[in-house]
C-alpha positions in Angstrom: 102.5 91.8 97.3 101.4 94.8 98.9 99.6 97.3 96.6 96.6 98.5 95.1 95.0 96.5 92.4 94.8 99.4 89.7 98.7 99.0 90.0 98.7 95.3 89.5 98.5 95.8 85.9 101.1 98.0 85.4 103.9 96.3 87.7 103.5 93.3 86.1 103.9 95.2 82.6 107.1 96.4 84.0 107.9 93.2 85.0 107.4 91.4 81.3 109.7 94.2 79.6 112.1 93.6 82.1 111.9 90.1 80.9 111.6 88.8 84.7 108.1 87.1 84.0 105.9 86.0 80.5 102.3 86.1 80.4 99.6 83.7 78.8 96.1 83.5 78.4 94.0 80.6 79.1 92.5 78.9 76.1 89.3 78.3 77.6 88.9 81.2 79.3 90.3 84.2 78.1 90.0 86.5 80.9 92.2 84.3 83.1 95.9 85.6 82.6 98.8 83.4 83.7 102.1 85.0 84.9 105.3 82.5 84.9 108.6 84.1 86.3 111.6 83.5 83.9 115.1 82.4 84.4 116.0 86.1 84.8 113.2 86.4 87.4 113.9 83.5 89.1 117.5 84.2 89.4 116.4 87.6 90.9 114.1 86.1 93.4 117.1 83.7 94.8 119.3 86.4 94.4 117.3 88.4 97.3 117.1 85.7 100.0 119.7 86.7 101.1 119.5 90.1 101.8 116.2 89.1 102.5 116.7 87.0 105.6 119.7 89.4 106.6 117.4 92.6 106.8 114.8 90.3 108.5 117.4 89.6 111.1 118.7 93.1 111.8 114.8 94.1 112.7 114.3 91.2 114.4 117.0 89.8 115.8 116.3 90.9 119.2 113.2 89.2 119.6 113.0 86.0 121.1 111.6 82.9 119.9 108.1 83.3 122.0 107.8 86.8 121.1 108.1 86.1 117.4 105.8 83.3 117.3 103.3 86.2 119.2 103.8 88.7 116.6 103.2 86.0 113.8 100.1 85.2 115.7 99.2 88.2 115.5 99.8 89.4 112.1 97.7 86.5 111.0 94.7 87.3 112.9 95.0 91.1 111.5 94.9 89.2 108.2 91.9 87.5 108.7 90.0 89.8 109.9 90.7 92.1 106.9 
């Protein structure tokens, strides 16, 4: 997930009245807040692998093996360093 942690809270509300995940508290520590995803948000999830991997592969697709593995390279480094 890509966002802004103010909006954390509130996507994950949406999710919950969606029914897609349910939320618990941790007994010993209450500040720790436990999200589960449903059968509905599970379904959901495995419902957009596919289009997924096929949107993946039209933006892709061109790219050869070598280059990919560059660009995943890449990507993780700018991750690190952020």
């Amino acid at each position: 997930m890509v966002t802004r942690d103010p909006d954390i809270t509130r996507m994950m509300d949406r999710l919950e009245s969606r029914g897609l995940i349910s939320r618990g508290r941790a007994k010993e520590d209450r500040r720790i807040v436990t999200h589960i995803l449903t059968r509905d948000g599970m379904d959901l999830v495995n419902a957009l692998d596919e289009p997924v991997e096929k949107a993946n592969k039209e933006a892709l697709g061109h790219m050869s093996r070598a280059r990919l593995r560059e660009l995943i390279a890449l990507l993780e480094e700018l991750r690190a360093g952020w």
